[in-house]
Backbone as CSV, one residue per row, in Angstrom:
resi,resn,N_x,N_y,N_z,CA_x,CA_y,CA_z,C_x,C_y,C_z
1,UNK,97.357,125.721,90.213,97.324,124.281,90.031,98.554,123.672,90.677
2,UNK,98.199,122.689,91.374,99.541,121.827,91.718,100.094,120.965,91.011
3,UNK,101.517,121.211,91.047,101.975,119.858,90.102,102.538,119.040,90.601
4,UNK,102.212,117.764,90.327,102.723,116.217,91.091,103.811,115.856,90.342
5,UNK,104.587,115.016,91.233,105.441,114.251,90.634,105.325,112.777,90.804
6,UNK,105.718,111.942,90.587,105.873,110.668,91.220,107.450,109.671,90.942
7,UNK,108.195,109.916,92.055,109.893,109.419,92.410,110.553,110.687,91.009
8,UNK,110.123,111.991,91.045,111.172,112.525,90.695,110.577,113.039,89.536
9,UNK,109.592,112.374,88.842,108.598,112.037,87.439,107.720,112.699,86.790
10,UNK,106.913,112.903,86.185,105.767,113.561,86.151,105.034,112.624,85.161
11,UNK,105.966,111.607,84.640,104.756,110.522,83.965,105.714,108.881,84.445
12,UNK,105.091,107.883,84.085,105.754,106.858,84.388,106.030,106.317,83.180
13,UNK,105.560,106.339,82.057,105.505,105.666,80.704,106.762,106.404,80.020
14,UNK,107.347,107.667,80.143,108.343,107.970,79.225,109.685,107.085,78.885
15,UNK,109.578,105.973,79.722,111.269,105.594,79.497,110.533,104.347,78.304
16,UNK,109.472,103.739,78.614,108.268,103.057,77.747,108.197,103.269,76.431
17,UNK,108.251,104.973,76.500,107.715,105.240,74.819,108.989,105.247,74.181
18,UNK,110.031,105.607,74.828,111.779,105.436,74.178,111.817,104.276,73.846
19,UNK,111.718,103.283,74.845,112.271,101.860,74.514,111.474,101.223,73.261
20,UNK,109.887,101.630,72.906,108.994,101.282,71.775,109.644,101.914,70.829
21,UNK,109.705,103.336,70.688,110.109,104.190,69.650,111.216,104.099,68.891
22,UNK,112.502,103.265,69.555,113.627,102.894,69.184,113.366,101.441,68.960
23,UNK,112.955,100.864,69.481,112.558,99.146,68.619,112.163,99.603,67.543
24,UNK,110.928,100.594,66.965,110.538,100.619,65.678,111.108,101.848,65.075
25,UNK,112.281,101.841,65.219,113.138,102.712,64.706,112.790,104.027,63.738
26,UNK,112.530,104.754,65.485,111.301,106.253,64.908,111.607,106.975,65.378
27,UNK,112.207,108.257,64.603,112.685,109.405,65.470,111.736,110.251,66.158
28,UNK,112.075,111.111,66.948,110.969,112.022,68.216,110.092,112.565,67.190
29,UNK,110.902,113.100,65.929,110.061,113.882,65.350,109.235,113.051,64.230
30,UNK,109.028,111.576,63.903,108.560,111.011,63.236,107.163,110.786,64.480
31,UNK,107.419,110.018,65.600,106.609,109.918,66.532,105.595,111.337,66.944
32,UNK,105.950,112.210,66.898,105.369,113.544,67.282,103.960,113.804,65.821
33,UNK,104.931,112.953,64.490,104.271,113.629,63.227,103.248,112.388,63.058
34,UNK,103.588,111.272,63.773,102.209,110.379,63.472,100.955,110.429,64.778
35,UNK,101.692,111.397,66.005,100.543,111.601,66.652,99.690,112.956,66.582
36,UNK,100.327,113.875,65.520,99.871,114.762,65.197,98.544,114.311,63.981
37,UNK,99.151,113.050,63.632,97.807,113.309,62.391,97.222,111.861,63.462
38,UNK,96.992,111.795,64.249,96.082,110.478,64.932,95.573,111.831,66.025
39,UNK,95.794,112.924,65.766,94.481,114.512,66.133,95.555,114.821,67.746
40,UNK,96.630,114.452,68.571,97.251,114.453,68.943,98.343,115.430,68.978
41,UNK,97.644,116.811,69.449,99.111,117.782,69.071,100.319,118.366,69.679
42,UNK,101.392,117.937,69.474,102.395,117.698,70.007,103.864,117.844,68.934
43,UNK,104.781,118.474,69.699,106.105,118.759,68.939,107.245,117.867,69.123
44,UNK,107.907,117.497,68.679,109.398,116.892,68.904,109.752,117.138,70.099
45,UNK,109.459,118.001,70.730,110.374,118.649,71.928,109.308,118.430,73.058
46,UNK,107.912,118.318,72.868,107.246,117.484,73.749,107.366,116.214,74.037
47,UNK,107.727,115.062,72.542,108.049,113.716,73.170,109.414,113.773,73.827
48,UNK,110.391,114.402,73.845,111.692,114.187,74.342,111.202,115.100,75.710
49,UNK,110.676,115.253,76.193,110.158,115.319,77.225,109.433,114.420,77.938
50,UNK,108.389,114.329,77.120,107.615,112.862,77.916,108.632,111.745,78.431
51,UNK,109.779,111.312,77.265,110.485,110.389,77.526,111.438,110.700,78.230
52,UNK,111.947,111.542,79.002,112.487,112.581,80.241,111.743,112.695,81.528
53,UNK,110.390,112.283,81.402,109.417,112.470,82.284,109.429,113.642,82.508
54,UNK,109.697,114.670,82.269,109.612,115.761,82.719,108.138,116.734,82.304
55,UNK,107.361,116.100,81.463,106.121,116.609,80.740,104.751,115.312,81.281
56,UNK,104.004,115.999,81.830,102.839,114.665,81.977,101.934,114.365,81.015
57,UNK,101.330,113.240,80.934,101.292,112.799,79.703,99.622,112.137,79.969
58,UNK,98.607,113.280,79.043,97.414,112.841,79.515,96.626,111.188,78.853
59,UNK,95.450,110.771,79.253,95.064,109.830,79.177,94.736,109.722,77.800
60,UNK,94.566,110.393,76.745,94.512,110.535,75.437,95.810,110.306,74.734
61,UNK,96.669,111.231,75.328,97.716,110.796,74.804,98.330,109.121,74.802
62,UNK,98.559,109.077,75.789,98.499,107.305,76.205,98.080,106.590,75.579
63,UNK,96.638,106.499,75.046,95.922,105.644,74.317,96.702,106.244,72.553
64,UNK,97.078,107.005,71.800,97.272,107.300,70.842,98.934,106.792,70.788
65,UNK,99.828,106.968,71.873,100.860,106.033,72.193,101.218,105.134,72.102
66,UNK,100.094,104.458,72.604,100.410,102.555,72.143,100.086,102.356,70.933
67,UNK,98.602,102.977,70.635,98.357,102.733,69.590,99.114,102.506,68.151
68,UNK,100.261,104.441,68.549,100.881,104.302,67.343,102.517,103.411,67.619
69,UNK,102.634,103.274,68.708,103.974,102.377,69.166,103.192,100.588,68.951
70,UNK,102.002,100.474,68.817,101.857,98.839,68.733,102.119,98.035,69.955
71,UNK,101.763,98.999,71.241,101.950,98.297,72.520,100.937,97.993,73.341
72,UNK,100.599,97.426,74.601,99.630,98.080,74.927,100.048,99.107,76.157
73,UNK,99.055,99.422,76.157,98.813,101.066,77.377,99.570,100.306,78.540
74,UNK,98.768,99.215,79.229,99.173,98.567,80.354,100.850,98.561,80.475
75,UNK,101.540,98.074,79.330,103.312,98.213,79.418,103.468,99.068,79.229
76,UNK,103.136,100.288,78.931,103.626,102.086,79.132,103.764,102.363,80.550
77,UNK,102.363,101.442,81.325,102.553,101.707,82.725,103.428,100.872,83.862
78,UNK,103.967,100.143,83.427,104.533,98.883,83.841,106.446,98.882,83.637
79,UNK,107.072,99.710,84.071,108.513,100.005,83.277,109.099,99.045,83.965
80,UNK,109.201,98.004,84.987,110.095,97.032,85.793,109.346,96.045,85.075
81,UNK,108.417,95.517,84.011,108.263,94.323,83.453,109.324,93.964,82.382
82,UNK,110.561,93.594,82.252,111.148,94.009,81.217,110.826,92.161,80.174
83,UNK,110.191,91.589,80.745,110.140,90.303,80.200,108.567,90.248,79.388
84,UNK,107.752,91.835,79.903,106.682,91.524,79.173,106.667,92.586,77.941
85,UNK,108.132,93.525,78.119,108.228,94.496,77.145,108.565,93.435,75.670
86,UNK,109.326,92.400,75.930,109.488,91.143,74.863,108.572,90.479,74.105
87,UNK,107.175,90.243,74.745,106.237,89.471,74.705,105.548,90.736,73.729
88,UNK,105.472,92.117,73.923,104.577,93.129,73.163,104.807,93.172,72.466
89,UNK,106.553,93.653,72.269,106.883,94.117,70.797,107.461,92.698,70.483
């Protein structure tokens, strides 16, 4: 299998799910334990990855992301909007 990057990346949303996750003042491993029970399985050490970009981050996941961050998907993908990251949360 090949693995992509994109500018260095392997997801674009990780700096996204930090900046949500710390507005609603939620540690990796609180975030990991509410996407574990939204059927989402994943460790502490996977989101501090995602938010590293260093882990890619499938289309399921994403949707269970906003969901449990209260964002939408679209500003996970969007990290230079910083005026519409205001308007979400």
């Amino acid at each position: 299998m090949k693995i992509y990057d994109y500018n260095g990346k392997k997801n674009i949303c990780g700096e996204r799910v930090r900046q949500a996750r710390q507005k609603r003042r939620m540690s990796q491993s609180d975030l990991a334990a509410r996407l574990q029970i939204a059927g989402v399985i994943v460790e502490r050490d996977s989101v501090s990855r995602i938010e590293a970009g260093t882990r890619f981050v499938a289309d399921y996941e994403l949707k269970a992301l906003a969901e449990i961050l209260k964002v939408n998907i679209l500003w996970l993908l969007s990290p230079d909007d910083e005026e519409e990251f205001r308007r979400t949360l």
